[in-house]
N, C-alpha and C positions, 0 to 999 in steps of 0.2 A: 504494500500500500504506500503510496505519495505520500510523502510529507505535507502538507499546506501551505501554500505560499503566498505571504504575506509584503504588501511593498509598502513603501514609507512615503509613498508623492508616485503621482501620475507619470513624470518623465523616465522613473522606474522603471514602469511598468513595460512603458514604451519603449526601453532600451531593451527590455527583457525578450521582445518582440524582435526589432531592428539594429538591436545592437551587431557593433561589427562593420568591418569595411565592405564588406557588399551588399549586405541585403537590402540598405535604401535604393543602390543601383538595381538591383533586381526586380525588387519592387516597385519603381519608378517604370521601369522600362517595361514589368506586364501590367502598370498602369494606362500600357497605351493599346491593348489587345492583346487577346490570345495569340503565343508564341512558341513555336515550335522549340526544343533542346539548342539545337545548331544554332539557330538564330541569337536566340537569346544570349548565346555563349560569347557570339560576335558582337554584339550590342553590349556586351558588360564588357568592354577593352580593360584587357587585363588579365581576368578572371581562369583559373584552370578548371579541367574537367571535373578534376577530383574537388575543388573547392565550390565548383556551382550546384553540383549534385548535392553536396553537404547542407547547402546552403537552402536549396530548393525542400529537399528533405523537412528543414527545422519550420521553415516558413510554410509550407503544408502542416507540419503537426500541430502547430498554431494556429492554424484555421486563416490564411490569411491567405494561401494562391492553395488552387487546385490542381489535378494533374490528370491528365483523364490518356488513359493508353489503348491504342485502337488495334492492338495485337495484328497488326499487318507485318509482313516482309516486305524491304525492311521497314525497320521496327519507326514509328512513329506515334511519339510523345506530345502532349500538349501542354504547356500549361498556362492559364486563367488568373485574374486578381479574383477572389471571392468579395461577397458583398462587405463582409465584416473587414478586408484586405483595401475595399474603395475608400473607407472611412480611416482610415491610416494614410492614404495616398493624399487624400486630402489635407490631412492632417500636413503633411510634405513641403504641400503647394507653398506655404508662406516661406520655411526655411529656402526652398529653393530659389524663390526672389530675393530672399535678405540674399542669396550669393549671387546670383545674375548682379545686384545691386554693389555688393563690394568686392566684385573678383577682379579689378585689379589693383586695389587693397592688396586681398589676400594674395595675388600671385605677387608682389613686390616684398610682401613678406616674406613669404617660402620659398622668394628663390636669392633673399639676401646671403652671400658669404657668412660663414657662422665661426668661429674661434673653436669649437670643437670638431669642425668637422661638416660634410654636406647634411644636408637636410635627407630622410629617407622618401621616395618617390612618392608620388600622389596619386590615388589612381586616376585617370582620364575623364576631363569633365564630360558633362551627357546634357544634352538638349533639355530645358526646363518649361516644355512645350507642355499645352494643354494636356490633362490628361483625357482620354476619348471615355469617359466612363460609364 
């Protein structure tokens, strides 16, 4: 049996969800339709096989995208933002403008010389287009 899990504030909860360097790109990006494995792998620049699986995995068992397999050869995968998935995406929309709004802030930042050493890589930004929901 589960332990119970208890969060201290909302932003918690939500990291609980999307914490992590990919799953807002994942999420973001089946914000915009349903998308096949391949695709989606190409749309999250970056990303490995074995990390979007993982990824895709956690955010299914959360109820947040779906996966639907149509047992053909070859094999073809789907997957979907779920309803409770579009209210998270929305949830998005504002952080994504606060960075359309200060990226080049932020890239002047992260790409200043640092006394310790470079900065570690960023993943690739991604279009903060409507999402078609």
């Amino acid at each position: 049996m589960r332990k119970p899990v208890r969060f201290g504030c909302g932003i918690e909860a939500a990291l609980a969800v999307v914490g992590g360097k990919w799953k807002v790109l994942v999420l973001w990006n089946l914000s915009q339709g349903r998308l096949r494995f391949g695709e989606l792998r190409r749309r999250v620049a970056g990303i490995n096989e074995k990390m979007l699986i993982q990824q895709l995995r956690e955010l299914e068992a959360d109820g947040v995208v779906s996966r639907e397999d149509f047992r053909e050869v070859p094999p073809r995968v789907e997957y979907a933002i779920t309803p409770f998935g579009i209210t998270l995406a929305e949830a998005l929309r504002p952080l994504c403008e606060w960075g359309k709004t200060h990226t080049a802030r932020i890239e002047a930042t992260k790409s200043a010389p640092e006394a310790d050493g470079p900065r570690p890589a960023i993943a690739p930004a991604i279009s903060c287009g409507e999402p078609t929901m």
